[in-house]
C-alpha positions in Angstrom: 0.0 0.0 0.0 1.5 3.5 -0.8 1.5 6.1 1.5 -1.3 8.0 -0.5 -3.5 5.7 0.7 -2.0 4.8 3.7 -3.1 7.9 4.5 -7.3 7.6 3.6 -7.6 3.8 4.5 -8.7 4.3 8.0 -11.0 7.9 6.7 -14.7 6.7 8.1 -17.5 7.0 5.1 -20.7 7.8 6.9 -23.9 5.7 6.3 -26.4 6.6 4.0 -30.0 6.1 3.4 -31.8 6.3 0.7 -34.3 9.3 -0.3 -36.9 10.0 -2.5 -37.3 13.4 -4.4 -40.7 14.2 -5.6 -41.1 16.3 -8.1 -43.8 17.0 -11.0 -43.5 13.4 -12.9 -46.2 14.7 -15.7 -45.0 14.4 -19.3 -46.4 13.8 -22.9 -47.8 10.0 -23.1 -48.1 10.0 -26.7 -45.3 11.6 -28.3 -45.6 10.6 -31.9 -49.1 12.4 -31.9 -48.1 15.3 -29.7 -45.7 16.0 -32.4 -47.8 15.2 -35.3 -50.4 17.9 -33.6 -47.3 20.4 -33.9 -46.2 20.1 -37.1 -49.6 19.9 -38.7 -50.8 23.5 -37.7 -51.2 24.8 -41.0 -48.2 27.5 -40.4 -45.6 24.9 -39.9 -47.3 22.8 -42.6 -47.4 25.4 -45.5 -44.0 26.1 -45.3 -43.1 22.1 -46.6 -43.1 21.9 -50.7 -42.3 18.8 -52.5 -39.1 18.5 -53.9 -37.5 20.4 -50.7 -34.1 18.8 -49.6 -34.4 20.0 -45.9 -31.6 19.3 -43.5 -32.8 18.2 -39.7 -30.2 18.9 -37.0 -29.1 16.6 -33.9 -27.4 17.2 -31.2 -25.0 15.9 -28.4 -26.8 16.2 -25.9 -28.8 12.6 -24.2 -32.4 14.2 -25.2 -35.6 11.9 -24.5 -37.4 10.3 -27.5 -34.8 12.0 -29.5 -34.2 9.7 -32.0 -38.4 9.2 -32.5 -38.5 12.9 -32.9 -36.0 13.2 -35.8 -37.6 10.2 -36.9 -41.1 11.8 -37.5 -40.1 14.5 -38.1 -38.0 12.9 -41.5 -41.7 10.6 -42.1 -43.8 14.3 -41.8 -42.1 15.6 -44.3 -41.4 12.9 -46.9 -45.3 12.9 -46.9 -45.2 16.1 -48.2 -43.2 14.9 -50.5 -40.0 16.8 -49.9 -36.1 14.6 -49.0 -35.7 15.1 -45.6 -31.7 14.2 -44.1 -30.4 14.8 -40.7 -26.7 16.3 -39.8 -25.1 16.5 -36.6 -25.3 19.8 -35.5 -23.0 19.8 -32.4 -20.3 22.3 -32.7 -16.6 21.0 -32.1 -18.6 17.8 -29.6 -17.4 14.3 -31.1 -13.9 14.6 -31.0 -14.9 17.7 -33.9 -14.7 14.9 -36.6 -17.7 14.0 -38.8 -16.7 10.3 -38.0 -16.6 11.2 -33.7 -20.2 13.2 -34.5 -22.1 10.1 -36.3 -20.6 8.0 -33.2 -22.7 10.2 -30.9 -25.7 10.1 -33.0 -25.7 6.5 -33.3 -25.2 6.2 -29.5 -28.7 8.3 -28.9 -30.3 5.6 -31.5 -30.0 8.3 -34.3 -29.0 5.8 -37.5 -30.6 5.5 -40.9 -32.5 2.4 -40.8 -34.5 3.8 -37.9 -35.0 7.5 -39.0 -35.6 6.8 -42.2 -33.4 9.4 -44.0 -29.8 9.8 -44.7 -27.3 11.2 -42.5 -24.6 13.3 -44.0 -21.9 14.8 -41.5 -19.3 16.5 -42.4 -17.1 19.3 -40.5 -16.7 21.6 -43.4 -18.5 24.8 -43.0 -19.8 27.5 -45.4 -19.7 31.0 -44.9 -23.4 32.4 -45.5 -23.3 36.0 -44.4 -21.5 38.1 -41.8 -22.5 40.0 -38.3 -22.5 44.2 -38.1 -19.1 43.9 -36.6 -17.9 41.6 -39.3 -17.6 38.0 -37.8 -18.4 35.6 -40.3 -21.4 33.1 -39.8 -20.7 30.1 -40.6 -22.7 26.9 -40.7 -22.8 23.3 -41.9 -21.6 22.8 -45.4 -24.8 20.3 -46.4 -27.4 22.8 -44.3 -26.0 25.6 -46.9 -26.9 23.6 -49.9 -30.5 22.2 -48.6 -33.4 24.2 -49.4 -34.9 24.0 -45.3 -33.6 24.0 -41.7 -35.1 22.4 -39.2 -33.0 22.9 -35.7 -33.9 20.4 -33.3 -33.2 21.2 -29.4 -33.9 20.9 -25.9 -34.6 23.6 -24.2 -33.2 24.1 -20.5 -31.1 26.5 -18.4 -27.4 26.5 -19.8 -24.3 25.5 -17.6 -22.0 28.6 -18.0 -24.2 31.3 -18.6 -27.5 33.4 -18.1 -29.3 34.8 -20.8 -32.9 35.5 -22.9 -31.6 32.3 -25.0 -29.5 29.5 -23.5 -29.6 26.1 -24.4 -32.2 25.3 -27.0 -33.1 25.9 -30.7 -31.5 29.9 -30.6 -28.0 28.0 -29.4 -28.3 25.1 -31.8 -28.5 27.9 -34.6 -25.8 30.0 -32.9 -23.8 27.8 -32.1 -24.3 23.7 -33.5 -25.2 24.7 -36.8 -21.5 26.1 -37.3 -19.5 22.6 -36.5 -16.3 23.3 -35.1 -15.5 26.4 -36.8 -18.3 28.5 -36.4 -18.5 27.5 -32.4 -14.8 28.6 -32.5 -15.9 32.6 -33.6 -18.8 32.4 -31.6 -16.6 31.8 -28.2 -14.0 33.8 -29.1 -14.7 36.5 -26.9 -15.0 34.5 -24.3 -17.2 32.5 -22.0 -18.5 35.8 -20.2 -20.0 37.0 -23.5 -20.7 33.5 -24.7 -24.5 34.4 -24.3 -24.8 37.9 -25.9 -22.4 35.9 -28.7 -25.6 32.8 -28.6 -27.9 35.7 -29.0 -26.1 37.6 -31.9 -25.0 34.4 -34.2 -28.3 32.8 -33.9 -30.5 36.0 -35.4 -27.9 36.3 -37.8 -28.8 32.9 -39.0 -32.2 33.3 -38.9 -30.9 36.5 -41.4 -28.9 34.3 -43.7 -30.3 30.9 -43.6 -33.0 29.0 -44.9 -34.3 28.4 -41.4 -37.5 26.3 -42.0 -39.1 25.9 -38.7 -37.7 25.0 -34.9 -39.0 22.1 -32.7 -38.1 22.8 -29.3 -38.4 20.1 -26.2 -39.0 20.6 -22.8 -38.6 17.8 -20.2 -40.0 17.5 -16.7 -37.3 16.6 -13.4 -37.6 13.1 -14.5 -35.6 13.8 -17.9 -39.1 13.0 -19.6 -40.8 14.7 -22.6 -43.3 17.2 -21.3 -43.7 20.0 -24.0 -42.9 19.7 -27.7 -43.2 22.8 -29.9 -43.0 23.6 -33.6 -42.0 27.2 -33.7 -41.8 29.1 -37.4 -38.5 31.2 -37.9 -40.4 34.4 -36.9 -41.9 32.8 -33.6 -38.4 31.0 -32.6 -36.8 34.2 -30.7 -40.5 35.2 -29.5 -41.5 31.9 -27.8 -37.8 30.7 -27.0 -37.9 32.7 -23.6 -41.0 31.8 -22.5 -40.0 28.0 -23.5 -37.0 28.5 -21.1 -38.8 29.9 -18.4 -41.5 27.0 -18.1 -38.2 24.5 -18.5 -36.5 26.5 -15.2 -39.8 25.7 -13.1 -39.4 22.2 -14.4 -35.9 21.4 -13.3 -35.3 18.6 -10.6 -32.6 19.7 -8.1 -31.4 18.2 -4.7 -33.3 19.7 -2.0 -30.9 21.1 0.3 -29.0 24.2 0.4 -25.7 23.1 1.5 -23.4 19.7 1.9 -20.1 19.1 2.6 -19.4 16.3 0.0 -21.6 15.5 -3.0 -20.3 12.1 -4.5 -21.5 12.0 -8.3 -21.3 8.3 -9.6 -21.1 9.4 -13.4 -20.5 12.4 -15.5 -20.9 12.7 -19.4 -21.2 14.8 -22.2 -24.9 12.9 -22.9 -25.6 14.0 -19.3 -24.3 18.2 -19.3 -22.1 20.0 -22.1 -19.9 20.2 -18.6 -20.2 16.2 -17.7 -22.2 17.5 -14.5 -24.6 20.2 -14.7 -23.8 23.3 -12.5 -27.6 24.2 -11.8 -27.5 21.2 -10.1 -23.9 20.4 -8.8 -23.3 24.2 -8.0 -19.7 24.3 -9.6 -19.6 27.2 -12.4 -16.8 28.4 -14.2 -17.7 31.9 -14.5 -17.9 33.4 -11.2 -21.2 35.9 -11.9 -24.0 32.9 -11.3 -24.9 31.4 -7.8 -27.1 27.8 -7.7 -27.1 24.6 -7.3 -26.1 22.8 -4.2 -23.4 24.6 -2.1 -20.6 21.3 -1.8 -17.6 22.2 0.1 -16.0 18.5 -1.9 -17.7 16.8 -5.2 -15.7 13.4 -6.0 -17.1 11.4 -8.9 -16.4 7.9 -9.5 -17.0 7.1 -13.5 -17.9 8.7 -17.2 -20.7 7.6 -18.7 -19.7 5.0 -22.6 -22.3 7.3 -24.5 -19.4 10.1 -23.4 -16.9 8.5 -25.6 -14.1 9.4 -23.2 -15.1 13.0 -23.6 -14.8 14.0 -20.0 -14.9 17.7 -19.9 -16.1 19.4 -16.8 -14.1 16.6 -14.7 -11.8 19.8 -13.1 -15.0 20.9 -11.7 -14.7 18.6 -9.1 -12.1 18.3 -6.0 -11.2 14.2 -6.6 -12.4 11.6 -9.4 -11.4 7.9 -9.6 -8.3 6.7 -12.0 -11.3 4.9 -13.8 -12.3 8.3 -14.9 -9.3 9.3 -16.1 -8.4 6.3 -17.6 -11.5 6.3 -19.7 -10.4 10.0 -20.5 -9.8 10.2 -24.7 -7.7 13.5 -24.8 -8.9 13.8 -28.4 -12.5 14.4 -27.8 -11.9 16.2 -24.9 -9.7 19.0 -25.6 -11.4 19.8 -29.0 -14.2 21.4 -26.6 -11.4 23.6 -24.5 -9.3 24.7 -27.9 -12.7 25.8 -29.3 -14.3 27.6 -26.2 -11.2 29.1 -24.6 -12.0 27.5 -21.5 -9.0 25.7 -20.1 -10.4 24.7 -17.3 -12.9 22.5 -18.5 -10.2 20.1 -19.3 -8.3 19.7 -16.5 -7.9 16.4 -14.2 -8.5 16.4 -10.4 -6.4 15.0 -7.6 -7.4 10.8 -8.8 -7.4 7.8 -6.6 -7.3 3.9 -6.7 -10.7 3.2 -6.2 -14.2 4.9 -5.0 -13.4 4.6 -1.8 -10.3 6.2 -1.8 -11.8 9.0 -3.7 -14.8 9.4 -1.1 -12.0 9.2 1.4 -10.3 11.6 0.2 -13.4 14.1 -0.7 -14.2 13.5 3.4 -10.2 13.8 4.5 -9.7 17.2 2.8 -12.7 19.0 4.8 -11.0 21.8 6.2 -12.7 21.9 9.9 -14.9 19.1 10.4 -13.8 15.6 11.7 -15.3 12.4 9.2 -17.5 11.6 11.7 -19.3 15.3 11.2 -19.3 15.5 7.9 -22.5 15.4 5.9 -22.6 13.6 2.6 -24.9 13.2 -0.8 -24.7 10.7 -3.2 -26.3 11.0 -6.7 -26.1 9.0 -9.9 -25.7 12.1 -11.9 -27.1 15.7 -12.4 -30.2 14.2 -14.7 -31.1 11.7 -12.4 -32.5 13.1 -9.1 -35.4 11.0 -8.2 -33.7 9.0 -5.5 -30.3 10.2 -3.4 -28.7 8.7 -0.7 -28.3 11.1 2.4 -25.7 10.6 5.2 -27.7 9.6 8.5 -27.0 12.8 10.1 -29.0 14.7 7.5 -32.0 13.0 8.8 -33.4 15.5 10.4 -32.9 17.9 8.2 -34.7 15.5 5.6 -37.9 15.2 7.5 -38.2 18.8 7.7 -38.4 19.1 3.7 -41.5 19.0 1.8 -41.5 16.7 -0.9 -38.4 14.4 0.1 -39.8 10.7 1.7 -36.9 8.5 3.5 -36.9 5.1 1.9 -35.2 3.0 4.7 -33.0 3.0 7.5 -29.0 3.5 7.0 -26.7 1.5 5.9 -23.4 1.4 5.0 -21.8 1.8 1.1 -21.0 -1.6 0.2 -17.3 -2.0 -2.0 -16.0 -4.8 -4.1 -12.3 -6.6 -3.5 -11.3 -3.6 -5.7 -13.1 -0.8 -3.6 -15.4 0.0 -6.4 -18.9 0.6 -5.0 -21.3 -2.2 -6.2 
């Protein structure tokens, strides 16, 4: 044993129990109709003619029913008789290679035979017009040539900045639409003016581009489809706030204000565009937004396989496992860094042998407390918030929340022969 963990071996890990969250759970049963509904109001409608080659964008990011969206949206408009085809629309994600980009599409289910349209990816850009101050807008080479747009995104609070549009349609047009290079002008500025730069790129698409129609998802706390909207390219930038707002009031979170270690089991690109996200984790890399939980330590134990080894965000947290780093592939990771400006995002935290080194570790380096004080959360990752685990001393606490149910009694974390958490 080497003195490194000579030193946590003896650390004591509290016991946890487990906790339910209760949040709204209502969401659209039938999506395939809901959608159907959207796209056949007769001003979406109108706006398909036959013959129209019309380009369908996807994202990196793990969506609900995202694959069935894109695929009815292709069948919807091959009835009207137009030649639907989708393109991954996700910026400098995917290594920024068209090959790394179909990789993360077919690991969302997004693949011809169940779409029902080609996919053509490429990273080659085409300029189509330029801002007032002279940045060039740039977008996807095969969106250029295709007679319709159709942007395709969730919509939700972004993780590194605050704004009339974050994530959603406005950002895929701002910033997915423009692969690698276009994502690359919009964050040149830097991350503190990365929404205002959202804002500005996206409207300057809707000037230059054949920008058919938007759909725009909302999902409830529960990562489930609860609105679906087909927005015309005059009513994208009107409804787009009003979208967000309605997503903000449907965000899970954990319900308490503070913790002194928040163990995170898995982070991912398919999970946050920063592995965790900070409206839930609390950890932001510009120093302007407050919320989230308030962790004095975040350890996490493992990236998710639908990351691809892209662990950005990872330097958000104090410790990770050497199974996270291992997993780490530098070449779809610091694509996102080179393009955004943001160093950070790259980085590697303090790593240990095993989880329970690293929660060791997360507990030992608590300036003031003793382990046995220390309180503790545990949470699969930032999407999935229905049930926590709590350390036993936040019972109390617990009981006094509306909305959060105990499930058990405590117990303690169980490890394999390797220390890995079962």
């Amino acid at each position: 044993m080497g003195t490194v963990n000579e030193m946590l071996k003896d650390i004591c890990i509290p016991r946890m129990v487990r906790a339910r969250q209760r949040f709204d759970e209502s969401c659209i049963e039938d999506v395939t109709g809901t959608l159907r509904e959207e796209l056949s109001r007769e001003a979406i409608a109108a706006l398909v003619r036959p013959g129209m080659r019309i380009a369908i964008t996807a994202g990196s990011r793990g969506i609900d029913n995202i694959a069935l969206v894109i695929r009815e949206i292709s069948r919807f408009l091959k009835e009207k008789g137009a030649h639907p085809f989708v393109i991954p629309a996700m910026g400098s994600h995917g290594g920024a290679t068209a090959y790394g980009q179909m990789e993360v599409l077919e690991s969302f289910g997004i693949v011809e035979a169940y779409i029902g349209c080609p996919i053509h990816a490429s990273m080659e850009t085409v300029c189509i017009g330029a801002l007032d101050d002279g940045r060039p807008i740039q977008i996807d080479k095969y969106a250029a040539e295709a007679d319709g747009i159709i942007p395709v995104g969730r919509i939700k609070p972004h993780t590194a900045f605050r704004a009339r549009y974050e994530s959603g349609v406005m950002k895929m047009m701002g910033i997915g639409l423009g692969k690698q290079q276009g994502a690359e002008v919009c964050h040149k500025a830097g991350i503190l003016h990365l929404g205002e730069n959202v804002e500005k790129f996206a409207f300057g698409v809707l000037r230059h581009a054949n920008i058919l129609f938007g759909v725009g998802l909302i999902e409830n706390a529960f990562d489930k489809t609860a609105m679906i909207r087909a927005m015309t390219r005059e009513e994208i930038p009107e409804m787009e706030p009003v979208l967000l707002n309605m997503a903000k009031a449907k965000m899970a979170r954990i319900m308490f204000d503070q913790v002194d270690v928040l163990v995170v089991d898995e982070i991912g690109k398919d999970i946050s565009g920063e592995g965790m996200d900070p409206n839930i984790a609390g950890r932001w890399i510009v120093p302007n937004i407050k919320s989230g939980i308030d962790a004095t330590r975040i350890a996490i134990l493992d990236l998710t396989d639908a990351s691809h080894g892209n662990t950005t965000g990872l330097s958000m947290a104090d410790v990770c496992s050497k199974r996270v780093v291992q997993k780490m592939d530098t070449e779809a990771t610091y694509p996102n860094s080179l393009t955004s400006t943001v160093t950070i995002l790259s980085g590697i935290p303090m790593y240990f042998d095993n989880h329970r080194y690293t929660i060791q570790a997360a507990i030992k380096m608590l300036p003031g407390k003793t382990p046995e004080e220390i309180t503790m959360i545990r949470i699969k990752n930032t999407l999935e918030l229905g049930v926590i685990e709590l350390s036993e001393n936040l019972l109390a606490q617990a009981q006094e929340i509306p909305g959060l149910e105990i499930l058990g009694e405590p117990y303690a974390l169980a490890f394999d022969e390797s220390g890995d958490l079962f």
